[in-house]
Every structure is written in structure tokens, then in C-alpha cells.
C-alpha positions in Angstrom: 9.9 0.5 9.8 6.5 2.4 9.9 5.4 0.8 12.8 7.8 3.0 14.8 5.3 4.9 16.5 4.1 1.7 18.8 7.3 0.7 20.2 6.6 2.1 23.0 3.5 -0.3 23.0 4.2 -3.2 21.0 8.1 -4.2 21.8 9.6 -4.5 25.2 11.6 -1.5 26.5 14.8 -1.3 28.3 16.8 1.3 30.7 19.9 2.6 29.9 22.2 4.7 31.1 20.0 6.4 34.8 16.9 5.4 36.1 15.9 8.6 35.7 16.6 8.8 32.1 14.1 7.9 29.3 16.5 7.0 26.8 15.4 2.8 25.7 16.1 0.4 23.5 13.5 -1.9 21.8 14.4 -4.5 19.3 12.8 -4.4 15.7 13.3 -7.1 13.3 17.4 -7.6 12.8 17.8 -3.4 14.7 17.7 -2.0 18.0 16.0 1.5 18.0 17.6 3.7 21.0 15.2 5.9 21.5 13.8 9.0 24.0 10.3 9.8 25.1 9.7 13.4 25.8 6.4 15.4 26.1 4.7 12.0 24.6 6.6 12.1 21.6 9.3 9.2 20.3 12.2 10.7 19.7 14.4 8.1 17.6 18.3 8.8 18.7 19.7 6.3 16.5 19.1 2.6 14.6 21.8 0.3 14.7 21.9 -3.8 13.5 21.3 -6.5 15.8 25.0 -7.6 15.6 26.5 -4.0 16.3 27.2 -3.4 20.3 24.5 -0.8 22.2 27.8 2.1 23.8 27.1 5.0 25.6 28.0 7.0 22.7 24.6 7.0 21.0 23.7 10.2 21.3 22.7 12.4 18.3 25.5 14.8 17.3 25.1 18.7 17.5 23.9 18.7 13.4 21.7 15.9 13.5 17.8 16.2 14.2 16.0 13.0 15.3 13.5 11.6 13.8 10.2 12.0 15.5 7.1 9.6 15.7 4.0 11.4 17.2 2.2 8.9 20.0 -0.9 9.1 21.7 
């Protein structure tokens, strides 16, 4: 997956959750990628296969740090 850092670019995006959110989804290969854009960085919440269902429980747990892709 090191193309990560042009999802935002490359792969359509979808809201979840609020509109004013920016928490999306893009599909990669057999994955989704739930992801967040802050201060122009990717922040990837979590990677999940195709055949696994998208909840609202996605986010990242107190311990864990996201992975994050710088973008232009």
C-alpha cells in the first residue's frame, strides 16, 4: 500500500458519519482505508477487507496512533 498518500487524489471518497466530519472511506484493491484529513495530512484510522462491514466503531482506540501519510 504505498500509494496511500494519493487517496485523497486518486480513489473516490465517501462521507460518513456528519457532514461536517472528515472521516472517509476509499476503496484500495480487496480494503477499504477509513481515513481523516486534518491540517493536510492523511490520517489512516483503520484498514479493513472488502468483505468486512464499514460500523461506526472504527475509531482508533486510546493506545493506538494512526498511521500518517504527509500530502501536498
Amino acid at each position: 500500500m504505498k500509494y496511500l498518500e494519493y487517496l485523497p487524489e486518486r480513489y473516490p471518497r465517501f462521507e460518513l458519519l456528519k457532514k461536517e466530519t472528515n472521516v472517509r472511506y476509499a476503496i484500495y484493491k480487496k480494503y477499504k482505508i477509513i481515513y481523516e484529513i486534518m491540517n493536510h495530512k492523511v490520517y489512516i484510522l483503520r484498514v479493513i477487507h472488502h468483505s468486512q462491514n464499514i460500523t461506526t466503531n472504527f475509531f482508533l482506540a486510546e493506545n493506538e496512533i494512526p498511521y500518517v501519510v504527509e500530502s501536498d
